[in-house]
N, C-alpha and C positions, 0 to 999 in steps of 0.2 A: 798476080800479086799486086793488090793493093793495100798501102797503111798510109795516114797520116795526109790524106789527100794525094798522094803520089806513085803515079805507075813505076813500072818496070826503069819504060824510055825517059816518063821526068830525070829518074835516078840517075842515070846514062849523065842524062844531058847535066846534071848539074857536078856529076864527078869531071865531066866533059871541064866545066869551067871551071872547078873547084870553089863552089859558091860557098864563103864560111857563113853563109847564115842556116846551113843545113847541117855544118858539122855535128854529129853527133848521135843527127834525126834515122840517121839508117847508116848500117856496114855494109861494103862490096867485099862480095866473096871470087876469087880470081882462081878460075879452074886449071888455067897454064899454068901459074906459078904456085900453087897450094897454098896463098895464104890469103889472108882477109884484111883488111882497112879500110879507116875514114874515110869519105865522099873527097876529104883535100887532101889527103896524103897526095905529097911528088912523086909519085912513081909513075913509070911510062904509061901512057893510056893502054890500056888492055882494049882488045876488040870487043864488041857487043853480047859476041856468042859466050865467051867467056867467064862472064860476070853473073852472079846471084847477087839480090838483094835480098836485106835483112834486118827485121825491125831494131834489135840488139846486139851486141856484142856475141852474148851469150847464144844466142840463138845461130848464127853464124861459125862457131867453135862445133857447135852441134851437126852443125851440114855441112861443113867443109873439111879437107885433109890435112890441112895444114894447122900448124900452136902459134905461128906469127903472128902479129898483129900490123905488121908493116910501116911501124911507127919509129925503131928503133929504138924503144923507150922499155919494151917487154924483152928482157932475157934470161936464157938461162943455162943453167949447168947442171948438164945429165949426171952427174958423179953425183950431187949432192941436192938436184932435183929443191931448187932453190931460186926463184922468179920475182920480179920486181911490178908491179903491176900497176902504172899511173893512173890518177882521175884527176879531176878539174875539181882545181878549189874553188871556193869552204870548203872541207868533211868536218862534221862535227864526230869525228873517230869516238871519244872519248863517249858521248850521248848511244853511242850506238853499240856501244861495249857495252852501256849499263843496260840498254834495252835487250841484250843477249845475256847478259849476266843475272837477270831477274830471272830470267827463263831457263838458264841453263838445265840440262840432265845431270844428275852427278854420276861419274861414271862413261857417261856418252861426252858429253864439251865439259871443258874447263876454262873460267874467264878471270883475267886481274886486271892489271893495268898495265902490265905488257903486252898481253892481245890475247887471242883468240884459238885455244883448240879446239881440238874434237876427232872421235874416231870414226870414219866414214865408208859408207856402204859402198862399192862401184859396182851396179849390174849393170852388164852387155842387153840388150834388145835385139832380136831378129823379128822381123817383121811384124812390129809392132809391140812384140811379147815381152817381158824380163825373160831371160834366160839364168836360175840360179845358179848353176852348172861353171856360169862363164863369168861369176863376182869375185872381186878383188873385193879384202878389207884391209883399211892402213887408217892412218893418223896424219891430220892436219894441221899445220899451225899459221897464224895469221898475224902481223904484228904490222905498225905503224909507223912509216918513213916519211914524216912531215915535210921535212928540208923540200925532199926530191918529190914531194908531192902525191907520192905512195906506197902502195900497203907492199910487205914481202912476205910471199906465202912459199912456208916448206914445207916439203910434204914426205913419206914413207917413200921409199924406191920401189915398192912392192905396186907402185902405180905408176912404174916409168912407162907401159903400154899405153897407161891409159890421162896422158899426161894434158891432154887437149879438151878432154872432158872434165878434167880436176880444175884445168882453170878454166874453163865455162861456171862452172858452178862456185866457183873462187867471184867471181865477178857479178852472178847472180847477188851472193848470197850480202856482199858490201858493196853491191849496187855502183860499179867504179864507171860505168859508161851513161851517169848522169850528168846530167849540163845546171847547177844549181843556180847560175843565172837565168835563163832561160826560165826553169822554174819560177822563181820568185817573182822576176818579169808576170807571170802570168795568178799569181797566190797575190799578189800585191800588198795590202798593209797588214795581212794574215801571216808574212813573211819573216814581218821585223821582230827583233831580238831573238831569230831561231833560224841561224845562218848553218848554212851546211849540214843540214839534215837529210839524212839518205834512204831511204828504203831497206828495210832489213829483207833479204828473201831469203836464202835457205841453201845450204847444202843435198839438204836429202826431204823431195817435197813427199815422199809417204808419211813421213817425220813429222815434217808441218803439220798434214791434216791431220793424222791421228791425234797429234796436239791439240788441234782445234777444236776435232768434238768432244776429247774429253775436256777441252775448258769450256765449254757451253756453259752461260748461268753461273759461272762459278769464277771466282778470284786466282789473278796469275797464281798465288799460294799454292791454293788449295788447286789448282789445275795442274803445276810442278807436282804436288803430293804424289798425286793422282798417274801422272805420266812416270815419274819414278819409279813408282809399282808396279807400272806396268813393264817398263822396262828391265827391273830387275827380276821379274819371272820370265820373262819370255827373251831378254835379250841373250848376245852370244859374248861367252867371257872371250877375250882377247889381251894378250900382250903386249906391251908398248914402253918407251921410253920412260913415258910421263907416268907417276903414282896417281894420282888420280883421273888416269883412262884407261878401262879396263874393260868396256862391256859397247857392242854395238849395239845399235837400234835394232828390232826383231825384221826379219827379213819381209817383203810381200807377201812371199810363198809360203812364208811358217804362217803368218795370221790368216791366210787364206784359210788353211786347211784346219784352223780350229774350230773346237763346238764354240758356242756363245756362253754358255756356263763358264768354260775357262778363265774365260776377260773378267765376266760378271762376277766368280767367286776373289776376286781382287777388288772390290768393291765401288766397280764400276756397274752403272745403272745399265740393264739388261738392254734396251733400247740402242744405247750408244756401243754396248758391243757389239749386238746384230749389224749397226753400220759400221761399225771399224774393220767386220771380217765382207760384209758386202762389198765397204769401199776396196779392200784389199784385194776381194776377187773382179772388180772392175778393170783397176788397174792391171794386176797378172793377163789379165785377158786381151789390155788392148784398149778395151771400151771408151776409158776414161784414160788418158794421156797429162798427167803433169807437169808440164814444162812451159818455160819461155814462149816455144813453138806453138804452143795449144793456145784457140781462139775462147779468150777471155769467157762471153757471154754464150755459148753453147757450153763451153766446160761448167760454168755454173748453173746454169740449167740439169746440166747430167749428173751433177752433184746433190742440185734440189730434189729430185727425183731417187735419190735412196731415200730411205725413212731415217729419221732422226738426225738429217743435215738441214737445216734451214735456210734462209737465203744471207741471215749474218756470217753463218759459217763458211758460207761456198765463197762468198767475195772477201773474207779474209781468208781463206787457201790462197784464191784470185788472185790477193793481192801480195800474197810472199811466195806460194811455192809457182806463179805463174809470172812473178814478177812484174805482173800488173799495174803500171803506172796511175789507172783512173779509175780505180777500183775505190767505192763508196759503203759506208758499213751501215744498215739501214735500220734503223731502232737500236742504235748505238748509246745508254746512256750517257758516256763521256761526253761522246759527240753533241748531244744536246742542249745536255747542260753546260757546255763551253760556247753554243752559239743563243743561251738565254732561250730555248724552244723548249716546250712539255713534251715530254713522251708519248705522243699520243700521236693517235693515225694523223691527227691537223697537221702538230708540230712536225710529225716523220716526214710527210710531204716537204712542208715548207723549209726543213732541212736541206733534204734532194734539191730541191726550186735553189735553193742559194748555194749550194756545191756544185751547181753546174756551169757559175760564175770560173770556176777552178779549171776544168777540163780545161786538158787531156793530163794534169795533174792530181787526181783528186786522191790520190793515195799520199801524197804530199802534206795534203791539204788534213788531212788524217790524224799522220802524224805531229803537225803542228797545231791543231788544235787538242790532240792528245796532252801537248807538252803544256799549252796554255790552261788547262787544269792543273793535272798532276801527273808527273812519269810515273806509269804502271800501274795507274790508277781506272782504265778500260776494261769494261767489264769483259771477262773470257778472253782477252788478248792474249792465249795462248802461248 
């Protein structure tokens, strides 16, 4: 395991000191005690054998047994399956509600200015696979605790099994284990007047991509139209608290197993169904892995390689349902015309050439230069 320039033993050795100029850069997963935490949390040194490393939080939730965060700062109550989840100020909360509210599914998320729902998928995985057999579905809600510096996510008790993985992707999805100093630090006058901007990444990354290809070429609008329809033919009705959540996202395994006409008689372009049911049997299979976990530039690779995924679409998957911090969007109108470059193979280059000033932020760099246009103004930002 290497990330970030840092082996296994660097990792050791720097929880060893509790060096804070690495808080944040990697989580230790402690196999004796089942939970996970910061390189500086005080808790007693674990021995060598004991410990995993791990680039995120989220990824970490995902490989270990334990829902601690060994911080103090995360808890919860089984009865009412109700968790407090800190980040590191800025959040610009409020920017990242409208960037989910633009997009929302109606029926799948609901967004105002209290926060954040949505009805969510849980499949179990055995070696490697989905298993539908072994899905939970319930309801999410996500809301905004400024004071105390964080979000409090409640969720259905229908996933108190699965309660380690709901805040995995709780944390993916509002990005809480970013360091937004650190960032900017490295974004530098790209920075100013756009504090606390987070990464949107996703609860449910089938979700994301299918979003993506069908917003290819096309406007958040008209890519919402588009994903609506598709949802409300293919999604699953569900009951819930909330009047307006009523309908999950369509399973892996139900789009696997459709013809291509299906999608296509909902007035999606035949091409982009063939990949929504490709992608779909990728993923069912293993092939192609979604996650935190999954290495960035091979997953977009294997993405490029269906028909009708391009390489802007793979690195905006990349960079929400993989949680990709330097993920770069490549003949990006927005992006272009925000850094004064032509569209054109010169300009694409000379784009890349000056976003590589950004790295290992470049999804940052993304969204801040999205804002310096216009929010939700990126073409197909699904």
């Amino acid at each position: 395991m290497v990330f970030d320039g840092l082996t296994a033993d660097n990792c050791y050795q720097v929880m060893t000191e509790r060096d804070l100029r690495f808080d944040g850069h990697f989580f230790v997963g402690v196999r004796s005690t089942r939970i996970y935490c910061r390189p500086i949390c005080r808790i007693r040194l674990p021995k060598r054998g004991n410990c995993s490393f791990h680039r995120n939080a989220a990824a970490a939730e995902v490989a270990g047994p334990g829902i601690g965060n060994g911080t103090g700062q995360e808890t919860g109550c089984a009865a009412s399956l109700t968790f407090v989840l800190p980040y590191r100020p800025p959040y610009d909360f409020d920017g990242l509600l409208k960037f989910l509210r633009d997009r929302a599914i109606p029926g799948v998320e609901s967004v105002d200015e209290t926060g954040y729902r949505r009805i969510l998928r849980v499949t179990k995985l055995e070696n490697g696979k989905a298993v539908e057999t072994l899905e939970k579905i319930g309801w999410v809600e996500v809301t905004h605790r400024p004071a105390r510096h964080a979000v409090e996510l409640r969720c259905d008790d229908v996933f108190s099994s699965e309660v380690r993985l709901v805040l995995a992707r709780t944390k993916q999805a509002f990005d809480l284990d970013a360091d937004p100093a650190e960032i900017d630090r490295v974004l530098g006058a790209l920075a100013t007047n756009a504090p606390g901007v987070h990464l949107p990444g996703t609860f449910d990354p089938f979700e994301l991509a299918i979003r993506a290809i069908l917003g290819q070429q096309v406007t958040v609008k008209a890519a919402r139209t588009l994903v609506t329809r598709f949802v409300a033919a293919l999604g699953t009705p569900i009951s819930t608290p909330f009047v307006d959540l009523n309908r999950a996202f369509p399973s892996v395994h139900h789009i696997a197993g459709l013809d291509p006409a299906v999608i296509a008689s909902l007035g999606i372009v035949r091409q982009r169904a063939e990949a929504i049911i490709s992608l779909a049997n990728a993923i069912g299979s293993g092939a192609i892995e979604l996650a935190p976990t999954a290495e960035p530039t091979q997953t977009i690779e294997l993405l490029c390689g269906i028909r009708g995924i391009g390489p802007w679409t793979a690195h905006y998957i990349a960079m929400r349902a993989l949680a990709w911090r330097d993920a770069w969007l490549p003949g990006d109108v927005a992006l272009q015309n925000a850094l004064g470059l032509p569209n054109t193979a010169r300009g694409i280059r000379a784009a890349h050439d000056q976003a590589n000033e950004w790295r290992p932020w470049r999804s940052y760099a993304v969204l801040k230069l999205w804002l310096r246009g216009s929010i939700g103004q990126a073409p197909s930002a699904a």
